[in-house]
N, CA, C and O of each residue as an XYZ file, in Angstrom:
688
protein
N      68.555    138.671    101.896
C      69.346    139.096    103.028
C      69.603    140.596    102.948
O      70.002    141.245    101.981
N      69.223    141.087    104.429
C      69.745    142.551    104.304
C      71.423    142.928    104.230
O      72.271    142.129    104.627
N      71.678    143.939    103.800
C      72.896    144.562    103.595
C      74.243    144.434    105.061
O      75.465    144.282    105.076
N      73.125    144.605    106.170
C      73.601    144.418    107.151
C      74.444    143.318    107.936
O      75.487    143.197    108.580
N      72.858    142.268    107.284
C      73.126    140.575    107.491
C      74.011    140.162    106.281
O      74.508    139.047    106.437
N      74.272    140.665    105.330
C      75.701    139.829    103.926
C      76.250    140.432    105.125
O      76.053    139.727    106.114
N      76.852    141.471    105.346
C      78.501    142.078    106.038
C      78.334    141.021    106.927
O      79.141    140.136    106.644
N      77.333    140.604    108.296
C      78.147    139.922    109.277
C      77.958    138.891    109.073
O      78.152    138.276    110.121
N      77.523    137.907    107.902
C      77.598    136.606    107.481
C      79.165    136.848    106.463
O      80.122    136.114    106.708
N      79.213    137.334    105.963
C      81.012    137.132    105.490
C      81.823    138.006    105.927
O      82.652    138.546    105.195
N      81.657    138.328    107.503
C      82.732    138.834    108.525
C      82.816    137.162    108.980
O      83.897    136.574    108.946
N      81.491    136.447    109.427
C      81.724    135.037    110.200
C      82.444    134.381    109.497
O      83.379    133.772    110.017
N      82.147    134.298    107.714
C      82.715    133.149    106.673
C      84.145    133.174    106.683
O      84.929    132.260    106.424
N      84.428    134.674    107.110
C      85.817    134.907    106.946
C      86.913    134.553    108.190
O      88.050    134.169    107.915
N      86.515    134.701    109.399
C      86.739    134.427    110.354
C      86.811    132.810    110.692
O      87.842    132.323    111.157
N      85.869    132.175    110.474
C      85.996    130.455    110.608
C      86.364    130.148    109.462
O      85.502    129.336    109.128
N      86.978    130.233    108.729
C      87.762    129.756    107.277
C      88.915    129.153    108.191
O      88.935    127.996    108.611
N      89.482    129.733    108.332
C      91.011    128.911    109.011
C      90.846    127.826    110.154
O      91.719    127.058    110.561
N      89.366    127.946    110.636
C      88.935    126.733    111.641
C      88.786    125.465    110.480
O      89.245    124.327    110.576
N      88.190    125.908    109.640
C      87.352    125.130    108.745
C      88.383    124.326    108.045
O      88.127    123.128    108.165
N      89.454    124.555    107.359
C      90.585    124.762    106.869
C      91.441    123.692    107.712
O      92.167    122.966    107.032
N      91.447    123.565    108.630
C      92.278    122.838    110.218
C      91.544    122.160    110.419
O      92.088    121.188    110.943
N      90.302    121.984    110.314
C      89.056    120.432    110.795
C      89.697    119.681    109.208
O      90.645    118.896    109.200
N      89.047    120.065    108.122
C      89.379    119.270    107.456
C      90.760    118.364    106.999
O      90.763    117.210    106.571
N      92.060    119.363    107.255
C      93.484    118.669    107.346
C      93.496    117.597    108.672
O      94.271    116.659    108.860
N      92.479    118.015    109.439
C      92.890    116.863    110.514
C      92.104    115.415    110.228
O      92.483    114.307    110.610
N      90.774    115.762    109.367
C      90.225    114.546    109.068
C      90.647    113.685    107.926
O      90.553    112.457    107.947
N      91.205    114.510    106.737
C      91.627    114.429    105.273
C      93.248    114.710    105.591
O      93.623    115.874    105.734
N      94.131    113.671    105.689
C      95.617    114.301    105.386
C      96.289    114.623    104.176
O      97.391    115.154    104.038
N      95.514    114.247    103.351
C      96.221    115.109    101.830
C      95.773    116.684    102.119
O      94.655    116.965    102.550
N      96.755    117.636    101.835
C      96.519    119.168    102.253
C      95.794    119.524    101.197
O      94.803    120.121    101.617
N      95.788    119.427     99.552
C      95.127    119.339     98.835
C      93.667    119.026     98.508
O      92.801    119.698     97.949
N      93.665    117.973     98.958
C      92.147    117.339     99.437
C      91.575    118.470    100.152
O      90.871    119.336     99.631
N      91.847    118.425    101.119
C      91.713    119.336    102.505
C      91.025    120.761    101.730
O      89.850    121.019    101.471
N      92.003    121.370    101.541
C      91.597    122.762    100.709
C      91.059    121.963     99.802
O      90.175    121.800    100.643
N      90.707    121.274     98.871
C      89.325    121.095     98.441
C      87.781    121.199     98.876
O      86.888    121.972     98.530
N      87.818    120.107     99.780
C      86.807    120.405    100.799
C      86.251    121.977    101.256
O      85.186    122.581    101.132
N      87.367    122.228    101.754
C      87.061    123.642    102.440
C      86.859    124.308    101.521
O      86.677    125.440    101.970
N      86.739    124.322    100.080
C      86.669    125.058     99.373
C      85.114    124.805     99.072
O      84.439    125.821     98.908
N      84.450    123.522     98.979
C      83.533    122.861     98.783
C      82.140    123.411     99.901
O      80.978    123.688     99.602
N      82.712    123.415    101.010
C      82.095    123.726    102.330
C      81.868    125.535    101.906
O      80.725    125.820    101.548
N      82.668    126.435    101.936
C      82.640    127.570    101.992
C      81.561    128.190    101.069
O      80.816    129.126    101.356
N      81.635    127.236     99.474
C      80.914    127.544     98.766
C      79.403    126.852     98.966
O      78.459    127.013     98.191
N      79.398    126.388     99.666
C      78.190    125.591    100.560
C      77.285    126.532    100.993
O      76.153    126.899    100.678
N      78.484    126.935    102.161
C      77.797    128.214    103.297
C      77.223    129.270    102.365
O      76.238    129.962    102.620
N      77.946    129.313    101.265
C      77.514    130.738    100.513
C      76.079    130.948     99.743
O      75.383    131.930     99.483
N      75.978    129.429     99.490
C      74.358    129.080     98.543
C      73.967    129.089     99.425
O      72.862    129.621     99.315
N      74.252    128.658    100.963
C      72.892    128.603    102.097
C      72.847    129.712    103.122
O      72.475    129.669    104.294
N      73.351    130.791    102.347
C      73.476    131.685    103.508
C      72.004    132.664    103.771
O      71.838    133.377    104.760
N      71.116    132.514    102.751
C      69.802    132.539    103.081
C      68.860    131.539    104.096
O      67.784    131.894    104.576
N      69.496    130.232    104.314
C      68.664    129.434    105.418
C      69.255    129.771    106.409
O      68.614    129.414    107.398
N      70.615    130.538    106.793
C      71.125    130.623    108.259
C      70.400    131.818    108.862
O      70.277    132.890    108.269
N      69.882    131.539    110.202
C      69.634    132.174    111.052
C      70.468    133.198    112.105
O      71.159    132.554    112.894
N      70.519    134.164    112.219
C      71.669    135.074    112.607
C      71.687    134.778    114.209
O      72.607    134.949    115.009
N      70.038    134.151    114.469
C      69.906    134.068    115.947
C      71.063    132.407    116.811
O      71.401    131.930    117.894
N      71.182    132.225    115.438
C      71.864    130.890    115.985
C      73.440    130.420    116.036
O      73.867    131.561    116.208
N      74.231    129.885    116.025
C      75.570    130.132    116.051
C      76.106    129.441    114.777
O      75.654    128.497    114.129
N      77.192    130.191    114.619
C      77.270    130.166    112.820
C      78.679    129.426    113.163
O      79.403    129.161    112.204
N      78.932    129.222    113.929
C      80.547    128.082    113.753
C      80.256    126.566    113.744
O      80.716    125.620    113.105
N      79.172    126.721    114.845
C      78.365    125.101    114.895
C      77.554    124.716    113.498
O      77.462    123.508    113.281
N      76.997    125.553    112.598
C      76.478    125.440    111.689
C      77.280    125.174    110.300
O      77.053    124.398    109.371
N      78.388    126.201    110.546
C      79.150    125.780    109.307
C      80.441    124.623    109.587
O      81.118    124.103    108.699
N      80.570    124.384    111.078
C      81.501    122.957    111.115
C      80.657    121.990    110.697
O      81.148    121.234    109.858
N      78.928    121.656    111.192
C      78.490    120.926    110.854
C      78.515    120.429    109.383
O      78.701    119.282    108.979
N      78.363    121.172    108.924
C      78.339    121.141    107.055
C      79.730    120.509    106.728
O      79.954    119.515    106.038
N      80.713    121.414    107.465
C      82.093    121.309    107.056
C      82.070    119.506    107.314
O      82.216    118.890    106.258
N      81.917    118.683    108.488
C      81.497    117.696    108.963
C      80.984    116.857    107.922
O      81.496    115.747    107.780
N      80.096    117.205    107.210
C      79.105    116.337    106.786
C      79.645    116.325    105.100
O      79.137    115.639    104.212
N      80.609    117.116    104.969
C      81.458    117.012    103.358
C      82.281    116.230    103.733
O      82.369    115.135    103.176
N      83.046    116.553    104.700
C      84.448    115.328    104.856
C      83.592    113.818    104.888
O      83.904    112.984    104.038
N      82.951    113.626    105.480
C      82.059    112.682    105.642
C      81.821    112.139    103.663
O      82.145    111.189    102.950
N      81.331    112.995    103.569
C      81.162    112.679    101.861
C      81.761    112.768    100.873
O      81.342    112.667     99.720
N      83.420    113.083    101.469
C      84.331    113.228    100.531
C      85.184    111.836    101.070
O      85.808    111.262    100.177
N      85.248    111.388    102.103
C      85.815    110.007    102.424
C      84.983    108.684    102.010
O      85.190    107.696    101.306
N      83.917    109.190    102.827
C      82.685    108.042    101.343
C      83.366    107.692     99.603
O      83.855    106.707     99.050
N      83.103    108.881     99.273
C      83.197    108.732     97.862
C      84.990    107.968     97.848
O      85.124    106.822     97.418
N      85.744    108.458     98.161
C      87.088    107.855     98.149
C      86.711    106.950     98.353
O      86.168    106.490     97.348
N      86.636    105.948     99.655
C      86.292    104.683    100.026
C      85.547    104.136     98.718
O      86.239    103.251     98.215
N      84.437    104.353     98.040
C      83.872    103.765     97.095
C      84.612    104.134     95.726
O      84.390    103.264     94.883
N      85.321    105.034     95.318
C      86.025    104.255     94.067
C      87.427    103.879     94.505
O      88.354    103.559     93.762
N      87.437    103.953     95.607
C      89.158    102.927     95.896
C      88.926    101.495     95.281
O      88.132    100.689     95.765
N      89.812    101.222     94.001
C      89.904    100.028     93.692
C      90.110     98.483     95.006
O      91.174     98.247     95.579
N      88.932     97.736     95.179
C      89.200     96.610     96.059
C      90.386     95.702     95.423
O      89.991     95.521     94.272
N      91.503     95.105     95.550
C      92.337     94.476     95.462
C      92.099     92.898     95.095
O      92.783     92.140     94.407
N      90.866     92.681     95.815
C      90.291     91.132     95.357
C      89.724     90.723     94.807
O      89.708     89.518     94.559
N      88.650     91.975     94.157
C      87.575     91.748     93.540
C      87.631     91.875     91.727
O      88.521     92.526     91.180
N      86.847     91.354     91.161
C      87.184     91.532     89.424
C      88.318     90.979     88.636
O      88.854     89.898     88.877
N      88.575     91.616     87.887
C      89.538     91.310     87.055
C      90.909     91.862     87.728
O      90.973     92.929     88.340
N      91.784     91.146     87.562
C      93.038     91.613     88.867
C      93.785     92.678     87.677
O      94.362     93.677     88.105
N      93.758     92.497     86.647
C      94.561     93.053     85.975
C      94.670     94.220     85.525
O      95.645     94.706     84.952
N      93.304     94.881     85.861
C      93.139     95.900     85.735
C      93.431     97.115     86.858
O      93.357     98.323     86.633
N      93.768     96.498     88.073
C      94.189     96.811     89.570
C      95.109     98.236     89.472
O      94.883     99.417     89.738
N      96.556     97.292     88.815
C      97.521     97.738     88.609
C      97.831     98.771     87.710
O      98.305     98.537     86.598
N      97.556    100.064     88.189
C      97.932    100.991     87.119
C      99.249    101.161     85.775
O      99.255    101.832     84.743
N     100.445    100.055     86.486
C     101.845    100.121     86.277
C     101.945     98.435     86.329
O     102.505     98.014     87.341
N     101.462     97.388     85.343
C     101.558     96.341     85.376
C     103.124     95.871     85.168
O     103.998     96.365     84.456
N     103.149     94.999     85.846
C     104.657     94.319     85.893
C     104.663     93.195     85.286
O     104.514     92.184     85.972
N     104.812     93.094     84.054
C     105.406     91.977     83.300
C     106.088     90.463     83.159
O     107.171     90.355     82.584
N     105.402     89.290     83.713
C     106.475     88.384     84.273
C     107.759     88.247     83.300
O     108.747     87.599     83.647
N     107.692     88.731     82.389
C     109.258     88.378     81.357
C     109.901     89.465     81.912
O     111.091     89.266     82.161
N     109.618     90.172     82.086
C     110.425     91.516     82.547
C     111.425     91.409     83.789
O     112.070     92.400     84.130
N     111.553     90.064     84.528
C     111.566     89.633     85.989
C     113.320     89.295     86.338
O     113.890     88.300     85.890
N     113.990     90.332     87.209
C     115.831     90.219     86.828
C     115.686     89.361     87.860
O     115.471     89.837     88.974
N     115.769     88.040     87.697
C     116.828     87.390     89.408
C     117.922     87.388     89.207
O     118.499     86.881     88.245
N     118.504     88.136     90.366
C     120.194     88.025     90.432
C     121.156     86.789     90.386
O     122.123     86.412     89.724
N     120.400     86.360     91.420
C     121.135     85.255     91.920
C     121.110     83.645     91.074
O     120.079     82.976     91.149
N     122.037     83.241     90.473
C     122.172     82.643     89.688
C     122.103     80.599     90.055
O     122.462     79.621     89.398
N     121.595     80.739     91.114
C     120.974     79.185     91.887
C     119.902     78.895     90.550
O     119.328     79.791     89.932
N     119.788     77.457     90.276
C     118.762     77.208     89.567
C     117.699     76.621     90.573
O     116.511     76.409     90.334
N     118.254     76.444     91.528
C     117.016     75.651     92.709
C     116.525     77.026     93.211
O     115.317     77.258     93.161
N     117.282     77.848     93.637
C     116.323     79.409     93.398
C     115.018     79.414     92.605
O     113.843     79.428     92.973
N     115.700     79.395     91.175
C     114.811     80.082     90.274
C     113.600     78.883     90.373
O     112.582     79.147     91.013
N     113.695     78.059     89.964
C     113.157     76.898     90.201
C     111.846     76.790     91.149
O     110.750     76.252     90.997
N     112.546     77.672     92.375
C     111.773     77.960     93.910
C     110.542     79.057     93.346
O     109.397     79.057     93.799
N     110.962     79.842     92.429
C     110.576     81.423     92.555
C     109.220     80.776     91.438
O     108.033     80.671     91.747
N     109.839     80.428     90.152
C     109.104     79.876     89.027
C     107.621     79.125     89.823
O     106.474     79.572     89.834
N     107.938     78.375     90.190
C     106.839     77.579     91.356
C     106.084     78.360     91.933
O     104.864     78.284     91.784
N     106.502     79.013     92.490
C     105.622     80.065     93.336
C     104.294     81.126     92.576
O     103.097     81.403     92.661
N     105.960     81.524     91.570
C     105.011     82.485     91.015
C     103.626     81.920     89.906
O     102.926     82.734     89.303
N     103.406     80.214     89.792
C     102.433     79.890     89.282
C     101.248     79.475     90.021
O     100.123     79.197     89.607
N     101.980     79.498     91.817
C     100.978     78.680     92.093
C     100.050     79.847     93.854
O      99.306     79.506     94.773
N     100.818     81.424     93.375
C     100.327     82.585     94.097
C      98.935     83.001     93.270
O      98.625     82.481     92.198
N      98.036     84.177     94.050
C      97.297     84.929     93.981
C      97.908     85.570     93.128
O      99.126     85.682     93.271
N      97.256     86.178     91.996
C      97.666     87.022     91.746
C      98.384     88.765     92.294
O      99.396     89.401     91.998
N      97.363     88.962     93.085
C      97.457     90.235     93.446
C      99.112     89.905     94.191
O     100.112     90.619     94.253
N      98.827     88.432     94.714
C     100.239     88.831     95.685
C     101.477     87.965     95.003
O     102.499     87.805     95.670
N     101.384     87.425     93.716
C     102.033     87.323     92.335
C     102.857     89.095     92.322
O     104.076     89.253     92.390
N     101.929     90.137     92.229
C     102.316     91.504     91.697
C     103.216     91.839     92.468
O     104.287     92.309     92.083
N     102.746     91.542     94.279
C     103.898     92.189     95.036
C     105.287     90.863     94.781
O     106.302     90.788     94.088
N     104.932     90.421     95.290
C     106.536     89.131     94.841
C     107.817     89.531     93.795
O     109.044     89.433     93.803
N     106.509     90.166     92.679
C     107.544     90.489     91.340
C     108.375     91.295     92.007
O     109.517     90.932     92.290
N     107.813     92.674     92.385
C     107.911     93.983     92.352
C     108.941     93.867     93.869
O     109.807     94.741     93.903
N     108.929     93.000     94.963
C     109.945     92.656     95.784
C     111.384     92.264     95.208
O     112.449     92.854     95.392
N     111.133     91.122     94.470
C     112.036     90.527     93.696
C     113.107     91.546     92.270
O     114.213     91.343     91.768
N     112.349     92.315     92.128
C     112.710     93.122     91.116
C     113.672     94.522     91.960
O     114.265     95.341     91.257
N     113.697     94.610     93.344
C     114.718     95.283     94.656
C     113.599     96.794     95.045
O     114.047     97.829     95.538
N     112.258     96.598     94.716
C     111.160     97.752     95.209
C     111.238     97.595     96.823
O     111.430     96.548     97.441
N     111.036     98.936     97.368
C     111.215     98.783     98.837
C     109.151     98.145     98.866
O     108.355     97.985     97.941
N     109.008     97.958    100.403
C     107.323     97.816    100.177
C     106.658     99.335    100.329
O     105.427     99.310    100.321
N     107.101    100.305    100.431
C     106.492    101.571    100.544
C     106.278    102.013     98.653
O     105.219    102.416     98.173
N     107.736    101.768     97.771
C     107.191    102.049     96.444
C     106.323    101.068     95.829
O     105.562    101.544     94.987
N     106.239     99.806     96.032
C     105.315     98.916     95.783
C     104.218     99.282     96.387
O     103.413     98.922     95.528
N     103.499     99.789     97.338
C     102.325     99.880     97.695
C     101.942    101.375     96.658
O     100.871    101.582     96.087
N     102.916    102.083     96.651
C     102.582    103.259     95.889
C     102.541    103.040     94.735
O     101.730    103.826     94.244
N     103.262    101.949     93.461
C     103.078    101.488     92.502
C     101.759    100.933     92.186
O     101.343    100.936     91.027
N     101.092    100.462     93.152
C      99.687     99.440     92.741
C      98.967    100.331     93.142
O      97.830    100.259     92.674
N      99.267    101.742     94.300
C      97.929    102.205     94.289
C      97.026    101.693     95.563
O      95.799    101.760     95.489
N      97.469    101.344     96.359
C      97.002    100.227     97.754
C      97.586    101.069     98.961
O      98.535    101.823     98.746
N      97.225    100.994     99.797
C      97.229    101.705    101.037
C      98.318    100.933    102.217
O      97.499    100.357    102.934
N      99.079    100.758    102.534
C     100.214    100.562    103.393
C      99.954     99.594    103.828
O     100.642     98.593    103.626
N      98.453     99.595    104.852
C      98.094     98.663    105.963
C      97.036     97.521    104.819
O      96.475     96.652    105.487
N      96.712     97.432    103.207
C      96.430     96.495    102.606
C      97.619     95.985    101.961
O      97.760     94.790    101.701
N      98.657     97.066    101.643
C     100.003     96.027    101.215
C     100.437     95.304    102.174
O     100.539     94.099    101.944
N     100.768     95.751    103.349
C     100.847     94.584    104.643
C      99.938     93.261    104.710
O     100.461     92.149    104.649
N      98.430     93.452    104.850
C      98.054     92.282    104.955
C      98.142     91.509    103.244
O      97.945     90.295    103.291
N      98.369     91.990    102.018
C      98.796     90.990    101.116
C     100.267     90.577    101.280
O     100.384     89.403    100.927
N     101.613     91.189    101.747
C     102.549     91.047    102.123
C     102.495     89.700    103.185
O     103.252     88.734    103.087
N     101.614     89.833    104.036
C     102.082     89.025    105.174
C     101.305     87.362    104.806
O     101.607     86.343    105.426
N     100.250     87.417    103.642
C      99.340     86.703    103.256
C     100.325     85.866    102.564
O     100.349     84.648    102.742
N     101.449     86.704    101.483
C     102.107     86.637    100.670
C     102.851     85.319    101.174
O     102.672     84.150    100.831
N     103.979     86.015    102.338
C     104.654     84.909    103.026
C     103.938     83.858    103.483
O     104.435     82.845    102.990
N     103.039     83.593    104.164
C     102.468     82.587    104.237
C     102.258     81.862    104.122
O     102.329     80.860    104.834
N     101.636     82.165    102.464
C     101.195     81.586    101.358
C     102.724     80.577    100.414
O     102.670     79.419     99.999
N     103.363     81.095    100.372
C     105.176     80.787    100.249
C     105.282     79.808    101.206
O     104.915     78.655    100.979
N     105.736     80.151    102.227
C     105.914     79.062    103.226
C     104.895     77.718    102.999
O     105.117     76.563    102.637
N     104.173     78.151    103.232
C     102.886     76.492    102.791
C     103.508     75.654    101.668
O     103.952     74.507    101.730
N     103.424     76.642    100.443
C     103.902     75.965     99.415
C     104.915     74.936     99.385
O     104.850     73.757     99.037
N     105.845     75.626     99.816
C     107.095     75.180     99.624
C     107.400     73.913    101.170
O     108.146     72.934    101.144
N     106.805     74.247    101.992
C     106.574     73.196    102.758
C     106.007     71.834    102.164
O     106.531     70.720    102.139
N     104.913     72.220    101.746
C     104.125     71.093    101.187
C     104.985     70.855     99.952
O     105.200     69.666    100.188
N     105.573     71.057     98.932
C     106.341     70.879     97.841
C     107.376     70.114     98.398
O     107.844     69.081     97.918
N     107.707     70.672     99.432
C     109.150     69.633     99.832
C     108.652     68.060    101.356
O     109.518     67.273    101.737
């Protein structure tokens, strides 16, 4: 690259940084992440700034890229996000909860009785949330305890009850 073409290829780099910067926070909401990426992308543009063409437009070229990392930075998340159902459950839980560890307040033995039952005859995974309910966790620190995403603690939450209700229907 001529001397000419570096200056107005990192006058452009410099100029769409803060576009670049704002695509990715809108696709990636961790801000961190985000400026990762963009950090990822920039240094992108910089190894390929010998294939860009000056004749062509350099915002469409470097969103595209920018595009095609978020793309491959949500991939990769998606694929080592631990699945919740699959394998060994026990390894799920970064912060395993202990069934001896387990305070019930309330001093009913047909309670405990209720709870004991349950908790032998649940899923595990939704064994973990039960504890971690039972133990006075709101469901926002429980989903953040296991590491699970809001809208999968919901559907084990709502699986959860369900699953309770049946039981204890059919038990009684």
């Amino acid at each position: 690259m001529t001397s000419n073409k570096q200056k107005q290829f990192k006058q452009c780099l410099i100029n769409i940084t803060p576009s670049l910067l704002n695509f990715c926070k809108s696709r990636i909401f961790n801000y961190s992440d985000a400026q990762d990426v963009c950090q990822q992308v920039v240094k992108i543009l910089l190894e390929k700034s010998n294939e860009f063409d000056p004749n062509k437009n350099f915002d469409g070229w470097a969103m595209r890229i920018c595009s095609f990392q978020i793309k491959k930075y949500l991939t990769n998340k998606k694929r080592n996000r631990e699945d919740c159902w699959a394998g060994n459950n026990d390894l799920l839980d970064p912060h395993p909860c202990p069934l001896e560890n387990i305070k019930i307040k309330e001093e009913s033995t047909e309670l405990k009785n209720q709870i004991n039952f349950l908790k032998k005859n649940i899923h595990p995974q939704e064994k973990k949330v039960f504890i971690y309910l039972l133990n006075g966790k709101s469901k926002r620190q429980v989903s953040k305890l296991m590491g699970i995403t809001s809208n999968n603690f919901n559907a084990i939450y709502f699986r959860l009850i369900r699953h309770c209700k049946k039981l204890i229907k059919n038990k009684n």
